[in-house]
C-alpha positions in Angstrom: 127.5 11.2 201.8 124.8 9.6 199.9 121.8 12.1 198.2 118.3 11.6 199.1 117.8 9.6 196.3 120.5 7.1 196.9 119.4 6.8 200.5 116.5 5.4 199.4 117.4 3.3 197.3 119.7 1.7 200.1 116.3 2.0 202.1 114.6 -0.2 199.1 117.8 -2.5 198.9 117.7 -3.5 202.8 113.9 -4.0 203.1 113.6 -6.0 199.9 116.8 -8.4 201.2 114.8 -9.1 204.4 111.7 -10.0 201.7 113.9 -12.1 200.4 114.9 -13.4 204.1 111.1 -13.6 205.1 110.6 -15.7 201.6 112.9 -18.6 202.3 110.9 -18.6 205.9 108.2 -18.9 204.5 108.8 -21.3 201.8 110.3 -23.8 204.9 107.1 -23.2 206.7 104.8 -23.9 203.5 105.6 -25.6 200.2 102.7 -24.2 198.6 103.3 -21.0 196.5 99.8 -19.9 196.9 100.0 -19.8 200.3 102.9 -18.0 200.2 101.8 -15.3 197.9 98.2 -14.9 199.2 100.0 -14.2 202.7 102.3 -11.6 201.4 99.5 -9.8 199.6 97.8 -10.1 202.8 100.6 -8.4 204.3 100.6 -5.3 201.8 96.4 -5.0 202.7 97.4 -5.0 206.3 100.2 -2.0 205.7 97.7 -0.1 204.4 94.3 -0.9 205.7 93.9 1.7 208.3 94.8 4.6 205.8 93.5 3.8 202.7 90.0 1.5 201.4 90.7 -2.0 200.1 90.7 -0.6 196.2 93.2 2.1 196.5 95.5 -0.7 197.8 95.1 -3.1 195.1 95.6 0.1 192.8 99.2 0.0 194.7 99.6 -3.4 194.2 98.6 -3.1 190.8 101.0 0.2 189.9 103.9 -1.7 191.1 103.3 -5.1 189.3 103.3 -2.7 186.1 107.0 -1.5 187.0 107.7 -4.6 188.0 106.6 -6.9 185.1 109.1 -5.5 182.5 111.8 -5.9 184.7 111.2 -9.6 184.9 110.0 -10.4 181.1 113.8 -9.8 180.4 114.4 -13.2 181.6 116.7 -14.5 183.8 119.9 -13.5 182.2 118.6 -9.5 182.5 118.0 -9.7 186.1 
């Protein structure tokens, strides 16, 4: 039986490969990466907009870009 903490992280693991599903849609739809990426930030905004103001959810969006960036300076040969 998996702990809480691995249960999450299955949680994690199945919403970020629909991301990943959502992404290819997207990129078929649209060949421009700004489109693309403006529309998923749009999308975090939207998760959050009746709960929080507009600056604590780039403060989100900011916190998880910091975990995120020294993942992804490894290169591709880390990841």
């Amino acid at each position: 039986m998996a702990t809480p903490s691995e249960k999450n992280f299955q949680d994690y693991k199945k919403a970020e490969k629909k991301a990943m599903e959502l992404l290819a849609e997207m990129k078929a739809v649209s060949p421009k990466k700004n489109d693309i990426e403006l529309s998923l930030l749009v999308a975090i905004f939207e998760l959050h907009k009746r709960e929080l103001p507009a600056a604590n959810i780039a403060k989100i969006i900011q916190g998880h870009l910091n975990e995120l960036v020294p993942f992804y300076s490894r290169g591709p040969e880390g990841n």
